[in-house]
N, C-alpha and C positions, 0 to 999 in steps of 0.2 A: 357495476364494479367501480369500485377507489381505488387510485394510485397515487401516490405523492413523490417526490423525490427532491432533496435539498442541493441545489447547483453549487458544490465548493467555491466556496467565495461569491455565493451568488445569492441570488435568492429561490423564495418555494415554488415548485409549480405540484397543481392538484390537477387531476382529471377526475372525471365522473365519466362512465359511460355506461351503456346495455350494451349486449349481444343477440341481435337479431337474425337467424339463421345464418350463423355464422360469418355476420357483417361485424361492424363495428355503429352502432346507431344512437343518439340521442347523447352525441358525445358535448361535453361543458369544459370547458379550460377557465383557471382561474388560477391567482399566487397573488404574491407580493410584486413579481416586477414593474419593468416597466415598458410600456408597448406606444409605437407612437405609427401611424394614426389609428385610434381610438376603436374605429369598425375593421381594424385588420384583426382583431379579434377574431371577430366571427368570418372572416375569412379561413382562418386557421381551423375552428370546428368544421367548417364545411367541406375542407380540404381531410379530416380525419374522416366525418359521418361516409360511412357506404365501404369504405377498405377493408378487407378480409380480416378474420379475426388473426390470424398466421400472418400478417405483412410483421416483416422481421424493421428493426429498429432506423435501419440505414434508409431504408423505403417511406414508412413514415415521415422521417426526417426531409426526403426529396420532396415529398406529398405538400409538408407545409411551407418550404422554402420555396418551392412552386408557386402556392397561392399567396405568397406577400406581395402588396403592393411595388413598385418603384418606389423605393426612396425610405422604406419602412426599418426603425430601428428598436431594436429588442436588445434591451440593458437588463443586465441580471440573468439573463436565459438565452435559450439558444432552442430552434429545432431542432436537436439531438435533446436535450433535455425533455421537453414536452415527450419525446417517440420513447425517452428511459420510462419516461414517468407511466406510460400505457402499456409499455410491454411489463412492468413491474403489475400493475392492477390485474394484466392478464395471466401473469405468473402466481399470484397471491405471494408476493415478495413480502419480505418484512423491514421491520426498523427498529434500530440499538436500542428505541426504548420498550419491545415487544420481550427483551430479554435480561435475565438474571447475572449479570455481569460480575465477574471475578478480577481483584489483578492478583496477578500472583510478582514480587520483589525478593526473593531468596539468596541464598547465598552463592556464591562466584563456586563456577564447576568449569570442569576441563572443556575447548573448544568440542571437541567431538561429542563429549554428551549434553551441551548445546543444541547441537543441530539433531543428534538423536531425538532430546526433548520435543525438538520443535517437531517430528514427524509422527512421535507417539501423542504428545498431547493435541495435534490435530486430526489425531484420528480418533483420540476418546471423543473430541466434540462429535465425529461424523456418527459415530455408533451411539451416542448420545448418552455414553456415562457420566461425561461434562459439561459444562455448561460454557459459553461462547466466555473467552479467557483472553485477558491483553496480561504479557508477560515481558519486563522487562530483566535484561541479562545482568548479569555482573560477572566480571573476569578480573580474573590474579594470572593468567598469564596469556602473552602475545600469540597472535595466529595471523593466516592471511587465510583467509576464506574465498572460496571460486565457485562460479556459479554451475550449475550441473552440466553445462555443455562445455565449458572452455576448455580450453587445450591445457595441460598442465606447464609445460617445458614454455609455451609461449605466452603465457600468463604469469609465471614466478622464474626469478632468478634462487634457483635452491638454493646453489652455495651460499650466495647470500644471506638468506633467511634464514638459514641455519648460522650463519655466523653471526645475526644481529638478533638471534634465539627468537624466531616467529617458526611455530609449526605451521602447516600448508593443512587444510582439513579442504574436503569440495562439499557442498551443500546439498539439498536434494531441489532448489528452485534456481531459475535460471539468471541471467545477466552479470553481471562484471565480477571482479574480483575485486576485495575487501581489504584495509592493512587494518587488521584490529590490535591496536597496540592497548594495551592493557591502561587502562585510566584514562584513554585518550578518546574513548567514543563510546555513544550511547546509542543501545539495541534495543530494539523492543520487535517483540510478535503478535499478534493478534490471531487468534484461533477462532472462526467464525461458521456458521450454517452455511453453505451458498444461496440456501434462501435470504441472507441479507445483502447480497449483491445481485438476485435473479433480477433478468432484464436487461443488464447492463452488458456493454463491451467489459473486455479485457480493458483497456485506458482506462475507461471511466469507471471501475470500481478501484485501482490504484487512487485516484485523487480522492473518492468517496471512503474510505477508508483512514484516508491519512488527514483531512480535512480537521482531525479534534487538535494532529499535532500542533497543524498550523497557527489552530487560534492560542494551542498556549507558546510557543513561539511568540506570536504577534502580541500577546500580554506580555512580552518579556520586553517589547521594543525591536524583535527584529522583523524587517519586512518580507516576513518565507511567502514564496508562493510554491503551487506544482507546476512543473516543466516538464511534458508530455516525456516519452511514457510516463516513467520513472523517480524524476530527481526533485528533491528538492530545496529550491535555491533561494538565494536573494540576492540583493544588489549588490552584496561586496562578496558573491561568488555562493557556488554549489555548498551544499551545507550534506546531503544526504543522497541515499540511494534507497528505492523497495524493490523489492521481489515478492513472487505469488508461486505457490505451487496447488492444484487443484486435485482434490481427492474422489477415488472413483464413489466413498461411499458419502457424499454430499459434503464434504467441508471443504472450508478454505484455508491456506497458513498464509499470512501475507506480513515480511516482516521488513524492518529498515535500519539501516545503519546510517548514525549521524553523527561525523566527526565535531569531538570537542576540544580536542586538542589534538595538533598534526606536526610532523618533523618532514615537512616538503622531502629534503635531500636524502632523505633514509626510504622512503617512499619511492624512487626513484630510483634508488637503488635495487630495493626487493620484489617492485612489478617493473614487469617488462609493459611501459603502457606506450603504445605503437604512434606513429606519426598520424595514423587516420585519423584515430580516434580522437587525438589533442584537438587536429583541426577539425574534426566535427564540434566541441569544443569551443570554439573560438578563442583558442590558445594554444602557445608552445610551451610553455611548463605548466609540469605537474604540481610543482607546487601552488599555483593559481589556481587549480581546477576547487578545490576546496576549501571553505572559508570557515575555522574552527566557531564552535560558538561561544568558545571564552573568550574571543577577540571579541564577539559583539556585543555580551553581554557582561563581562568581569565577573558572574559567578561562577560559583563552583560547580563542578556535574552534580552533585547532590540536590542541589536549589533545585538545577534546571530539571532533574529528574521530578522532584517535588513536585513540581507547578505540571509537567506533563501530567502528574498522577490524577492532581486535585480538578486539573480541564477536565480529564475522562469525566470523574466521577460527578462534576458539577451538568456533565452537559446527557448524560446517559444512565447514573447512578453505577454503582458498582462497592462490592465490601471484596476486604481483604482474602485471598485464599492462599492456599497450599498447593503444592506436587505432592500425592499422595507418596508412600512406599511401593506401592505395586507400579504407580508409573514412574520412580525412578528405576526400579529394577524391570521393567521393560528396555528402559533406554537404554542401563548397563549391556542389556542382552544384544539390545542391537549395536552400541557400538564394537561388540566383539566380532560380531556376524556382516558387519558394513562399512560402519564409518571409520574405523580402525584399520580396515585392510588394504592391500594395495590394489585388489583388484577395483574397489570404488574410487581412489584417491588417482591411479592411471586410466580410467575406464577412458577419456581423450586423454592421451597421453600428450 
């Protein structure tokens, strides 16, 4: 069996191995990194060969942190990486370029058939009418978006929002709540198999995922990296957040919001963002938390939209698509039935 897996800002690790009565045997590690000293190599195969084929990822990972040397340094990689890369070979995982890639750039639709979209078109991938889709948003009008668990009342000041005209929609994935002001930030979704994340933690398919934005980011000049779970930042401050919602019938929706322009004090006004969270943080304003990226870069969101397009398609291949009519009028159907109602918009109140 082969697995490969590419370390986000890292480098490749490959594995080769057999399964011998449900061992793990005749296992090979090899990549790009870089490993010092030279025989802890084969320290680390020997620390793999003889482990059940079922050792789950965390286990591996002890196994080979176990058998390193004192004093041993692994740049580029990590024993979590190596234990991705094996549970991926034992899962028959796949990779972005195994697939027929779509983007779809359409025109600006209401927040709620937004997030509609984003549940219907992740489940055409699961049922496999579509094919794995990175879709980026456009909006003509304001929302604050909230992740499927938060509380409504202690995540939005409604009066507020409603007087600085942002609608309140809740999402079907989890974590923070969103100020999407209309021209001021760039969404995008990614609609994917689980087979292209099989093997991995929850973490580590967030950074594997988002790893194409970074590099066109980093073609732009700014220095993004990923900041465990979720965020992604750089040195003159937080630039984005992702989310993932997992579907029973194998797909993934894993999307991000990256502020491009922000109004701190208006922010501040319409989330309620609590003293923990600042100081988890390492801040007491809100409006530090997020660093827009026309400060860093001076173009326009069009550009930076541009240049995300042309990384995808330079580094994965990908032609242009559509939202058919049957999946908008799915979506219409469900924002009538969901995202529209108060019973999903209060569900935590």
């Amino acid at each position: 069996m082969h697995g490969e897996y590419k370390v986000p800002g890292g480098k490749l690790v490959v594995v080769d191995l057999d399964i011998v009565e449900d061992r793990i045997a005749n296992f090979r590690l090899a990549g790009d990194f870089f490993l010092e000293p030279d025989d802890a190599l084969a320290d680390i195969d020997a620390a793999v060969n003889g482990l059940p084929a079922t050792t789950d990822a965390a286990a591996i990972a002890a196994a080979i942190r176990g058998s390193l040397p004192e004093g041993a340094v692994l740049l580029g990689f990590s024993p979590e990486a190596v234990a991705t890369a094996i549970r991926r070979s034992l899962s028959k995982a796949t990779t972005w370029r195994d697939y027929d890639w779509s983007i779809i750039h359409s025109e600006a639709v209401p927040p709620r058939l937004h997030l509609a979209l984003d549940e219907v078109l992740t489940n055409e991938v699961g049922e496999g009418r579509r094919g794995p889709t990175l879709r980026i948003w456009e909006w003509d009008e304001s929302a604050v978006v909230i992740g499927s668990f938060q509380s409504l009342k202690n995540e939005v000041d409604l009066e507020n929002a409603e007087k600085f005209g942002f609608d309140v929609v809740r999402r079907v994935s989890g974590g923070g709540a969103m100020l999407m002001a209309k021209g001021a930030i760039i969404t995008y979704s990614l609609y994917v198999p689980a087979e292209l994340v099989s093997g991995m933690t929850f973490a580590d398919s967030y950074a594997f995922l988002d790893d194409w934005v970074l590099q066109a980011l980093r073609s732009l000049g700014i220095e993004a990296t990923y900041q465990p779970l979720n965020d992604i930042t750089s040195p003159s401050g937080k630039i984005g957040g992702a989310a993932q919602k997992r579907l029973g019938n194998g797909a993934v929706l894993h999307h991000v919001t990256m502020s491009y322009d922000m109004d701190g004090e208006l922010m501040a006004k319409v989330l309620r963002i609590g003293r923990e969270k600042l100081s988890d943080k390492g801040t007491t304003s809100a409006a530090k938390r997020v660093d827009p990226l026309r400060s860093q870069t001076g173009l326009s969101r069009a550009e930076i939209i541009d240049r995300m397009k042309a990384t995808f398609v330079s580094l994965y291949g990908a032609t242009p698509g559509e939202i058919t009519p049957a999946e908008y009028e799915a979506a219409e159907s469900l924002v009538a039935s969901k995202f529209a109602t108060d019973a999903w918009l209060t569900r935590v109140p």
